[in-house]
N, C-alpha and C positions, 0 to 999 in steps of 0.2 A: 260291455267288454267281451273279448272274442277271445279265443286262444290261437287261433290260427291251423288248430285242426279240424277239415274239411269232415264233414259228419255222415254225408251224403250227398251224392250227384244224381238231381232228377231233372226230371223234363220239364219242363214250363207246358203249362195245359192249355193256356189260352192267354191274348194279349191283345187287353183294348186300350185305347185310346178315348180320354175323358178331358176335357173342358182345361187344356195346359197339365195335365198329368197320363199317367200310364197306371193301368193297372193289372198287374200278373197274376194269374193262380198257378198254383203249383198242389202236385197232391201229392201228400206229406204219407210215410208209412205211419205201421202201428208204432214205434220204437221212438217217433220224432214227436208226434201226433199226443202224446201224454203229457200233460201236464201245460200245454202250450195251451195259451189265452188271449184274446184280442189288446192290442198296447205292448203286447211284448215283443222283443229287439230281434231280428232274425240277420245273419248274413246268410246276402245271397251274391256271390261272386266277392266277394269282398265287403258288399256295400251294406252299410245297416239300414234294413228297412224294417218299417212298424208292420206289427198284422191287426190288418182292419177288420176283415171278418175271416170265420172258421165257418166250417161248413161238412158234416162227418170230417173227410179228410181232405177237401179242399181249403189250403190255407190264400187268402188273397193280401196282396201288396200294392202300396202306390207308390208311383216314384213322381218327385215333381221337375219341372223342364232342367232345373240346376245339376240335381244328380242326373238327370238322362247324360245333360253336356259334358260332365266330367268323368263319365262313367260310359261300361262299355254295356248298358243295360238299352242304350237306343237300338242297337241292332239284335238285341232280342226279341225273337218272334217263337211264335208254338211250335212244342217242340225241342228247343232250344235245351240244351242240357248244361245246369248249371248245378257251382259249389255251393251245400248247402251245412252252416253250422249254427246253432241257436244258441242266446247267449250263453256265455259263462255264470256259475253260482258262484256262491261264497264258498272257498274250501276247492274248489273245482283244481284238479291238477291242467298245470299251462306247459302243455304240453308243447307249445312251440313256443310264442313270444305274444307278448299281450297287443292284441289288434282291437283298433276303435270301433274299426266299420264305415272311415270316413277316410274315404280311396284321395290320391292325391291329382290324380288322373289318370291316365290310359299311358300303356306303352305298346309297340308293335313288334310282333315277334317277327327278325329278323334273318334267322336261320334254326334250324333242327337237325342234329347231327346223334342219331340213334345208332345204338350197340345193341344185343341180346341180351345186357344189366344194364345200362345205362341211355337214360337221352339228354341229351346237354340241350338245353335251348337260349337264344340269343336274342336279348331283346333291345329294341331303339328307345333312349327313352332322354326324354327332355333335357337338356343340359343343368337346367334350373333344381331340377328335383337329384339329378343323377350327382350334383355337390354333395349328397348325403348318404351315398352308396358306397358304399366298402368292402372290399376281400373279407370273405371269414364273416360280416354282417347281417344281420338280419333284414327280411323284405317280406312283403307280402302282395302275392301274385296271385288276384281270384282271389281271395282270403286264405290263401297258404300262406302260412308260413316256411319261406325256406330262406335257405343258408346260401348267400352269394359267393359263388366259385371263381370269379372272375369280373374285373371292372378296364373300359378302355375310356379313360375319358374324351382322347382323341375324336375316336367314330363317334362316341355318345353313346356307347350299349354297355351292357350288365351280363352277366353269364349264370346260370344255375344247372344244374346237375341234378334231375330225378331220376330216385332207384325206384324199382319196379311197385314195391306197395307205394307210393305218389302217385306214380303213375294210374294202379288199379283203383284210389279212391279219390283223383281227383278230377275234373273235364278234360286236364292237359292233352290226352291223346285226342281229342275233339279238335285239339288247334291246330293251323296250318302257317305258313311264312304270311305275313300282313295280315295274319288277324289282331284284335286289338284286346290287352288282359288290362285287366285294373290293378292298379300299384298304388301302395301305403305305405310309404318310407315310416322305419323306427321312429318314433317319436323320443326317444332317450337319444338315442346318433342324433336328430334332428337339433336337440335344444344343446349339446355339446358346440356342432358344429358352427351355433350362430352364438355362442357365446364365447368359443372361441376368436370367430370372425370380429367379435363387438371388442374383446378386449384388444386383440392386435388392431385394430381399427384406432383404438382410442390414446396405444403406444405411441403410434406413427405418426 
C-alpha cells in the first residue's frame, strides 16, 4: 500500500532489457536507502514494483511485458526522471489516499495551461476508466495522489490543478502535451460505482 505522496524524483541510471522483462536501476539517496531490502514494494510512477537487488545505493527493479503494456514504464530509458515512493507502514500517516501500485493504464496529457501558482493539466483518458472520475475525487497520476478539478465526459479528459510544492516534488514539470502518465482510479469510487451500476441494472 501507497499513500500517494511522492517521496522522491530521481533518475533511472540504466535500463536493460531481459528475456520478456525490463529491468531498471535507480540510485536511491541516503533517507530512502535505510531500512529498504530485496522483496520489498517500491512505487515507481505509480506502478508497484518489487526490489530484486540493492547494491550500496543502487536499487534494481523488473517489470514484466504486462506492466510495460499498461504502464508508461516502456518509454522509460536512462535518465528518465521518475516518482518515487516506498511502501506505507502500519501507523504511517496517508497523507493523500491509499494507492495500490497497480496503475489502471495510461492517459495522455492533453493540454498545460500554467500561472506563476498554478498549472492545470488536462488529460485524455479512456472513456472506460473515466466512468469513475469525479469532481472533488480522488486520482492517482504517476502515483500522486491528487484532487480532480474538473471532469468532461464528452471529450473524455479529467482536469487537475498543481500548486507549486506538487510541482517541486513531483516529474510533472518533466511532462509535455502527449506524453503518457499512469492512472489508478479510487478503488472505493470504483467498487461504489459498479455497485451502483449492478443494482440499477438489476431494477430495470
Amino acid at each position: 500500500m501507497f499513500t500517494g505522496i511522492v517521496q522522491a524524483v530521481l533518475p533511472v541510471k540504466t535500463v536493460s532489457p531481459e528475456d520478456g522483462l525490463r529491468r531498471f536501476t535507480i540510485e536511491f539517496p541516503e533517507t530512502l536507502i535505510v531500512g529498504l531490502e530485496i522483496g520489498a514494494s517500491v512505487s515507481v510512477n505509480g506502478v508497484c514494483l518489487t526490489v530484486i537487488r540493492i547494491s550500496q545505493h543502487d536499487v534494481d527493479f523488473e517489470a514484466v511485458s504486462e506492466t510495460m503494456r499498461v504502464s508508461n514504464l516502456s518509454a522509460i530509458k536512462d535518465n528518465s526522471m521518475v516518482n518515487i515512493e516506498r511502501s506505507a507502514k502500519r501507523d504511517d500517516e496517508v497523507g493523500g489516499h491509499v494507492v495500490s501500485g497497480h496503475v489502471m493504464g495510461t492517459a495522455k496529457v492533453s493540454s498545460i495551461d500554467s500561472t506563476s501558482n498554478n498549472c492545470q493539466m488536462t488529460f485524455a483518458l479512456s472513456k472506460d476508466w473515466l466512468r469513475y472520475v469525479f469532481d472533488k475525487g480522488f486520482i492517482a497520476i504517476n502515483g500522486a495522489s491528487l484532487t480532480v478539478a474538473g471532469v468532461d465526459k464528452n471529450a473524455g479528459t479529467l482536469t487537475v490543478n498543481l500548486i507549486p510544492e506538487t510541482l517541486r516534488s513531483t516529474n510533472f514539470p518533466q511532462l509535455g502535451v502527449e506524453d503518457e502518465v499512469n492512472i489508478e482510479i479510487d478503488s472505493q469510487t470504483q467498487a461504489i460505482v459498479e455497485t451502483v451500476e449492478r443494482v440499477l441494472s438489476e431494477r430495470s
